[in-house]
C-alpha positions in Angstrom: 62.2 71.1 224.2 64.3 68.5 223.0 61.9 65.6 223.1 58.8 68.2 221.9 61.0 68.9 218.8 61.9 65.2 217.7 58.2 64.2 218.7 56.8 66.9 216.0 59.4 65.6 213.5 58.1 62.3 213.8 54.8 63.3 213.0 55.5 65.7 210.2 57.6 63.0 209.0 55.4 59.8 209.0 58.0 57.4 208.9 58.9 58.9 205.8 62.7 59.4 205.3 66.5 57.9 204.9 68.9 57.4 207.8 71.1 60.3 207.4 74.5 61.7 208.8 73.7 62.6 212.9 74.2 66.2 211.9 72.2 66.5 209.2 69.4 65.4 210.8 70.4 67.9 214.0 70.5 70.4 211.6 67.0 69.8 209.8 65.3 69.2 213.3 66.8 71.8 215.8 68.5 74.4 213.2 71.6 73.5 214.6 74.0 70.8 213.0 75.7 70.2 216.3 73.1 70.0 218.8 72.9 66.5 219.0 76.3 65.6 219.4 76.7 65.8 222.9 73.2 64.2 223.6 73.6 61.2 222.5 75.4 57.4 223.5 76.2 54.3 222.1 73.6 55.1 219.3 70.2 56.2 221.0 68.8 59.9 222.9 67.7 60.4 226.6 70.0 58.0 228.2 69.3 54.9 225.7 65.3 55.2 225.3 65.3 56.2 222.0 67.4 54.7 219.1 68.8 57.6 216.4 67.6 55.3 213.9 64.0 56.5 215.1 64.4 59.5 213.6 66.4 58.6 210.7 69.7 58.9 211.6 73.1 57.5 212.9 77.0 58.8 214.0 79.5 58.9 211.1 83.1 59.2 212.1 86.3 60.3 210.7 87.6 58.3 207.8 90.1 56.3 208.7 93.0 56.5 206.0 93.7 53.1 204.4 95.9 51.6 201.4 94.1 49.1 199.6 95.6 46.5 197.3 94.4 44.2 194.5 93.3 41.5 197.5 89.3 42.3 197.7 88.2 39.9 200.5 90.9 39.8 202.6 91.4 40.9 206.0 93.0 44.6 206.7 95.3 45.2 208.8 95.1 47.9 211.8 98.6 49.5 212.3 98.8 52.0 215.1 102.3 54.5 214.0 102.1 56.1 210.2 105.6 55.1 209.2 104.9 51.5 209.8 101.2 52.1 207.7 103.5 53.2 205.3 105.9 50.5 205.1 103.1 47.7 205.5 101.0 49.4 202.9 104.1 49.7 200.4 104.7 46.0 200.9 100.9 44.7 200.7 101.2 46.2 197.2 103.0 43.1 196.8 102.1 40.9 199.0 98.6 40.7 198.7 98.3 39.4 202.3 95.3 42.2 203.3 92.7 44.0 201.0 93.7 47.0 202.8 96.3 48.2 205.5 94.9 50.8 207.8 96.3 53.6 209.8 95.3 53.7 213.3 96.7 56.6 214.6 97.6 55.5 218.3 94.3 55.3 220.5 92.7 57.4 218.3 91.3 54.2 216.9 89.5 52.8 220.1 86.8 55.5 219.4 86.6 54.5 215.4 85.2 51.1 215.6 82.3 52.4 212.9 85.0 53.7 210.6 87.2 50.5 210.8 83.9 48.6 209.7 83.2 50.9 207.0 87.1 50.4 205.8 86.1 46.6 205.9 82.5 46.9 204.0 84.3 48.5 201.0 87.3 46.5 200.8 84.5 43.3 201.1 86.6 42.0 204.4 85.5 39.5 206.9 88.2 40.2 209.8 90.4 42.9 211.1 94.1 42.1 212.2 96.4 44.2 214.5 99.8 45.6 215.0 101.4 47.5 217.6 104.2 48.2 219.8 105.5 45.9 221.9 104.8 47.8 225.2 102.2 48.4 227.4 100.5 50.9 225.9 100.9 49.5 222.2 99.5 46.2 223.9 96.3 47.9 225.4 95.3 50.2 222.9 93.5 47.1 220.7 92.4 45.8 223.8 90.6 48.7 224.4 89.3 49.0 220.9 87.7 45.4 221.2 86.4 46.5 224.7 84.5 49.8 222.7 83.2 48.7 219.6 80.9 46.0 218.1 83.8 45.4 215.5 86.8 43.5 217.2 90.3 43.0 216.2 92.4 40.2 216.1 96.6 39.9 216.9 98.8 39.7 213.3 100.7 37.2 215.3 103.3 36.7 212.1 104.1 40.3 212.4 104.5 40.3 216.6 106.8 37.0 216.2 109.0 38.5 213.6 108.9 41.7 215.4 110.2 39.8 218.4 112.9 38.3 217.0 114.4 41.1 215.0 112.9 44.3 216.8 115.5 46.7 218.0 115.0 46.9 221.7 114.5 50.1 223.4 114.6 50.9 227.2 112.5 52.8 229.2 109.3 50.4 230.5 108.1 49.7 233.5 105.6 46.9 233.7 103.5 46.4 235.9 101.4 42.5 236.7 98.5 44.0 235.6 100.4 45.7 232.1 101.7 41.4 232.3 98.0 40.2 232.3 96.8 42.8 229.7 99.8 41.0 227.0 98.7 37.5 228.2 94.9 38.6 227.0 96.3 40.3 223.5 99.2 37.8 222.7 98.7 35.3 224.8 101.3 32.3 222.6 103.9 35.5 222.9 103.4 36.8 226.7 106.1 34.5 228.0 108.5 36.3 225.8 107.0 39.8 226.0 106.8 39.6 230.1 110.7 39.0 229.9 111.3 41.5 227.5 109.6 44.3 229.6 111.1 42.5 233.2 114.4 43.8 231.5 112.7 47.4 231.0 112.7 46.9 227.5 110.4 47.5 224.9 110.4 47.4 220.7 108.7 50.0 218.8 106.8 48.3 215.6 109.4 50.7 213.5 111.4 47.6 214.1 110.0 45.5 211.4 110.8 48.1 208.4 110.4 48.2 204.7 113.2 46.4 204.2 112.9 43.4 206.8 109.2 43.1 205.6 110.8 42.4 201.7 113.5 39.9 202.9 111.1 37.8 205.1 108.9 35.3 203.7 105.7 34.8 205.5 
């Protein structure tokens, strides 16, 4: 039924049409706006044979919440905890170091690699940075995100150092080698430091690098 509906909107259609929101074009085809949401993968129906943008269409995400600043061009920055989006987004008003900082929300992001490139067309950016928590988790989650998506981040390595060296540390890790390899892979000029760090069963939350340490260092 599927494939006999989208074959007579092909024809009907003639090639004629924009690419439109996935559910839109559910909606106009099947008069239901989410029956193609579970059908299809990595952009394409029936198991990869045939592309949504045959029939005009493509998966929007959620918006990803960003603060932009005067700094068109630059890279933005992926933060993963809201405070810290705050605090960087409050400073980049100043600094002018990212066209945009954006929030992350946790792993929520790994599955928003089409919003995070949307963030960038707008704000005319190039490159994406990153910044976590120092554990393992806070470690994998951009990992992941490069592992999902077309769009791939890159470590704010100025923001890890000084987060290293003035981070409150918190207990409560266990590390594992493989948790070790997975920092060596992210932060690989830093995984000396952070493998001692968590062989201590320590950790530092990004909170660490605040408003007010981001004013009184100079990067």
């Amino acid at each position: 039924v599927t494939a006999l509906k989208i074959n007579e909107w092909i024809i009907r259609r003639r090639g004629k049409y924009m690419v439109v929101p996935l559910r839109e074009r559910s909606l106009e085809i099947f008069g239901d706006e989410k029956y193609l949401d579970s059908r299809g993968r990595d952009g394409a129906l029936f198991t990869g044979r045939l592309p949504l943008s045959v029939i005009g269409t493509r998966r929007v995400e959620h918006p990803l919440a960003y603060r932009p600043a005067d700094a068109d061009g630059l890279p933005v920055l992926l933060v993963e905890n809201h405070h810290t989006f705050w605090s960087l987004g409050e400073w980049n008003e100043s600094a002018k170091m990212y066209s945009a900082v954006v929030y992350g929300n946790g792993k929520t992001i790994c599955a928003s690699g089409l919003a995070l490139a949307e963030v960038m067309r707008e704000r005319g950016a190039v490159t994406a940075e990153y910044f976590g928590d120092l554990d393992p988790e806070g470690v994998d989650i951009p990992l992941l995100f490069n592992q999902r998506n077309t769009q791939q981040v890159t470590p704010c390595i100025s923001l890890y150092e000084r987060l290293l060296a003035i981070g409150r540390r918190r207990d409560g890790v266990s590390a594992t080698d493989f948790h070790v390899a997975r920092a060596e892979k992210w932060l690989p000029t830093l995984s000396g430091e952070i493998a001692a760090l968590w062989g201590k069963g320590n950790w530092i939350p990004q909170e660490g690098l605040g408003l007010e340490q981001l004013f009184n260092y100079e990067f």
